[in-house]
N, C-alpha and C positions, 0 to 999 in steps of 0.2 A: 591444514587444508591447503594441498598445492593451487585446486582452481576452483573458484564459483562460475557457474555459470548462470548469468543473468538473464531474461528473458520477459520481456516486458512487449507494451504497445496496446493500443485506443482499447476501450471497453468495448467488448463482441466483436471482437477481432476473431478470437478462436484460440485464446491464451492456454485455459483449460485444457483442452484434447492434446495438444500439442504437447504441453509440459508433460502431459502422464505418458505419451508414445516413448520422451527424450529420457524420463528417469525411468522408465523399464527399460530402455536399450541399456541404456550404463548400469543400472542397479543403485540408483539413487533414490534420495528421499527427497521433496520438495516444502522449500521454505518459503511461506504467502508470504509476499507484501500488498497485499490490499489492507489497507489501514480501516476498514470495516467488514471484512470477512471474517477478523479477529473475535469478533461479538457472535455469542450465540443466539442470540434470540432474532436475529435478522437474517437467516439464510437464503431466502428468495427475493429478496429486494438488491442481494449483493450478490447473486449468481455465487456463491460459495457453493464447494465440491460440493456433489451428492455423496453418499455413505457409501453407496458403491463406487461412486470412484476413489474413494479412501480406504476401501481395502485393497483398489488396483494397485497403490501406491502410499505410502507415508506420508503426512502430511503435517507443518509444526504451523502455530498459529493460525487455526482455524479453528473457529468456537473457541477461544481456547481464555476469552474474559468474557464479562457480561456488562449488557448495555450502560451500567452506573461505574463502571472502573474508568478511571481516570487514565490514559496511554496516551505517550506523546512519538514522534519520530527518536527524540533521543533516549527513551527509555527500549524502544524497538531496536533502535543501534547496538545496546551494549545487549540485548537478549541475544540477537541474532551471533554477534561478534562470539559470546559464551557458548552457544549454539555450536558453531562453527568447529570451535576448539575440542569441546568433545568429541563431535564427529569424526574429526581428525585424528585422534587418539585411539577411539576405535578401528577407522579404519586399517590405520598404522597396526595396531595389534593383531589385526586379521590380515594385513600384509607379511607379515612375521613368520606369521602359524602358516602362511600356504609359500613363504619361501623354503622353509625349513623341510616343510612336507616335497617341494620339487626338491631340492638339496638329496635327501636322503633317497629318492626315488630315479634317481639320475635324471630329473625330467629340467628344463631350461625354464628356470623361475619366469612366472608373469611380471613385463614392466605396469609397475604400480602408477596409478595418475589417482591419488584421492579428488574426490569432486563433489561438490555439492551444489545443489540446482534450489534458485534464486527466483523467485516467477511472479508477478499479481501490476496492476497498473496505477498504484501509490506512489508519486513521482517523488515526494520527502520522503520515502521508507525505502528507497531504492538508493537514493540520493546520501542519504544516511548510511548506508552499509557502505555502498563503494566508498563517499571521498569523506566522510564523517562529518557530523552535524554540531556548532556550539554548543558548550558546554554551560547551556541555559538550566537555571535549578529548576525542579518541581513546585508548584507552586502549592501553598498548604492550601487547606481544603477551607478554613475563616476567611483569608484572603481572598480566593477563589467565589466565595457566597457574598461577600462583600460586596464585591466587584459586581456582581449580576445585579444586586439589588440596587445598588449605586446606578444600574444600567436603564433599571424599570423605574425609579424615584425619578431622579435628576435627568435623564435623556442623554443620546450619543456627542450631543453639540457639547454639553457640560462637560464631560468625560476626556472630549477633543481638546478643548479649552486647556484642559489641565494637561495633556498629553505634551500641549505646547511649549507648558510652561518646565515641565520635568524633563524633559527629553526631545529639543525641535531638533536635534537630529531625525530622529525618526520619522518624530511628526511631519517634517518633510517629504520622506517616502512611501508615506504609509497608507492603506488603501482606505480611504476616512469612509469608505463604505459600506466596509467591512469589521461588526460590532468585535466580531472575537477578537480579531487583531488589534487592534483598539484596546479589548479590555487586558489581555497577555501584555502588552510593554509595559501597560498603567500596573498589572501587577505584577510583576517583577521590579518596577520602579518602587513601589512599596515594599513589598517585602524584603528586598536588598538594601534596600534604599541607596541603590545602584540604578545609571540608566542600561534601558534596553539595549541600546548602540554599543554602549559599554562591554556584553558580550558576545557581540557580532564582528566572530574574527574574519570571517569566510577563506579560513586555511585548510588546503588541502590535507586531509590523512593518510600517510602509507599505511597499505593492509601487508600484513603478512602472506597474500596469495595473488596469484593472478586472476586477473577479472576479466572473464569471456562476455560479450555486453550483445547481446542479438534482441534487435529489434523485429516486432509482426505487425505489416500491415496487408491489405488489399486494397483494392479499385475502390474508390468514394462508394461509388452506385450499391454496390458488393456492401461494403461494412455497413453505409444506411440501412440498408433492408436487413442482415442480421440485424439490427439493431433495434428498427423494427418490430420484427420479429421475436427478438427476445423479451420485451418490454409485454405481448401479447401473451409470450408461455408464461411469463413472473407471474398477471394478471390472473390465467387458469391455473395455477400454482397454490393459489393464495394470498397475492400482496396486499389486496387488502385488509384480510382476516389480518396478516403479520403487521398491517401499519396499525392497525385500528386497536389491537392488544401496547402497540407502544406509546398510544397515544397518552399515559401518564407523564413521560420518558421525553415529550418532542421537541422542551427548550435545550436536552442534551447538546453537543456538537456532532455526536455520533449519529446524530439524527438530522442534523443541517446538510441534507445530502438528497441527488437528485431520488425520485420513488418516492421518500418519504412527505417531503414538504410538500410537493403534488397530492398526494393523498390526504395529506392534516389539509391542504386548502378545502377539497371535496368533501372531507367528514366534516368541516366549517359551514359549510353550505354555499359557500363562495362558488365554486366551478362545478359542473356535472362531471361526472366519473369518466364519460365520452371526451371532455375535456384534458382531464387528469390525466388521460391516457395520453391522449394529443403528446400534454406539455411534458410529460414524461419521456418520450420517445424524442421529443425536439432538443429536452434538455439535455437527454444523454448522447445525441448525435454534435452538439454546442461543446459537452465535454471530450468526446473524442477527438473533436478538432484544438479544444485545447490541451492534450494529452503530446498528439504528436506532433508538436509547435512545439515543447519543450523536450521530448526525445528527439528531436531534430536541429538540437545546438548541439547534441553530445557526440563528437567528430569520432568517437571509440564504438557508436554501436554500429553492428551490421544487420543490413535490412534483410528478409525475405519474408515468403509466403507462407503462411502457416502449414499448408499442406504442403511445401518441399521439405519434408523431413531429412529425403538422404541429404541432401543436399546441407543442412543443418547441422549435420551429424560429421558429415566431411568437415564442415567450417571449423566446428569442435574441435572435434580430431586434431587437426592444423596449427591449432591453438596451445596444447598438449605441451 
């Protein structure tokens, strides 16, 4: 694969539209990185493609596990990476077939640019592909059930406690607020009987290709009210009927995400739906803002407007 093109930025931004205009201009396929559009049983809560627009376009990782499979960003890394390689192979082989055909035809073969488009607003699964991600193991699934119950017996302070003691590397930096991240170093500390820091190179990866990195944003006022907006069509979609069916499913981590947790509070009896909706809409306009705070260290993307296409496509081009 000579280029990915990458294309990311805040949730209802207009990632969607955009990506299926850029892989019909070129005749590509697009690769999700939304690290929960992967799950099938959640398609309206994570704005995943409609059917229709998957037959506008190809589309890999979408639906494509179910809400109990265990997926991390470095298991995504080497999907996509294998991914990539086939693509390339093909295309390569149908670059062949159609120089061979100008050859014999007297006709001035087409210059080849293989490309694959890269698109979804999962900041470790973008992250992961471009500069690659530690080479952190899986953790088995004993260790993993251990650890939660260890979570719900003994509480986060115990857990902290020990985090201290096996690994104050980390325990240093680590968001002690945050249970998952907490339970992930403590299990990997067990399981390896390795600490966490232990495998945090944070070394960069050469790819084999060049990386086209375009960022989409708009006007604040603009993305809130998409945002808004969208939160209202999820609502007449079905979000709740989609939350309320996973609610065996909601200690998942696939499920620790905004939409959901809002909904499990309302089906609690905690907050009115009126509410949910509120905190909904607040939460994911708190996540866009934290979205493009971390695509805005990254000095290689370029910005535009989700509706300047040509404009886009020039960039592309230029890239080439």
């Amino acid at each position: 694969m000579n280029s990915l093109i990458v294309i990311t930025g805040p949730t209802g931004v207009g990632k969607t539209e955009l990506c299926l205009q850029i892989a019909e201009h070129y005749g590509i396929d697009i690769i999700n990185a939304d690290s929960r559009q992967i799950f099938a049983e959640i398609p309206i809560g994570t704005a995943a493609p409609t059917a229709q627009q998957m037959q506008r376009v190809r589309h890999y990782f979408v639906g494509s596990h179910h809400i109990g499979d265990y997926y991390s960003a470095s298991s995504y890394e080497q999907d996509v990476l294998k991914l990539l390689g086939k693509l390339a192979e093909v295309k390569g082989q149908r670059a062949k077939v159609e120089d061979q055909f100008a050859n014999t035809h007297n006709l001035t073969p087409t210059t080849h640019h293989p490309l694959a488009l890269l698109s979804g607003g999962s900041m470790m699964y973008i992250d992961a592909v471009c500069n690659g991600i530690d080479d952190i193991p899986n953790i088995r699934e004993d260790i993993r059930n251990e650890m939660k119950l260890r979570l719900e017996v003994e509480g986060l302070d115990s857990l902290l406690e020990e985090l201290s003691r096996l690994d104050p590397e980390h325990y240093a930096i680590v968001d002690r607020k945050n249970p998952r991240r907490i339970l992930h170093a403590l299990e990997i500390c067990h399981q390896t009987g390795k600490t966490y820091t232990s495998f945090r190179t944070g070394e960069k990866r050469k790819r084999p290709f060049n990386i086209i990195k375009i960022g989409l944003n708009r006007d604040r006022d603009e993305l809130y009210e998409r945002i808004n907006q969208r939160v209202l069509d999820m609502i007449g979609q079905g979000l709740e009927q989609e939350a309320r069916a996973m609610l065996p499913y909601r200690e998942l981590n696939a499920l620790n995400t905004v939409g959901y947790k809002e909904m499990f509070q309302y089906f609690d009896g905690a907050i009115p739906l009126e509410e949910a909706i509120r905190q909904i809409q607040s939460n994911s306009r708190r996540y866009a803002r934290k979205q493009l705070t971390w695509y805005k260290r990254d000095a290689e993307m370029q910005w535009f407007h989700p509706e300047n296409v040509k404009e886009i496509t020039n960039y592309i081009d230029s890239r080439l």
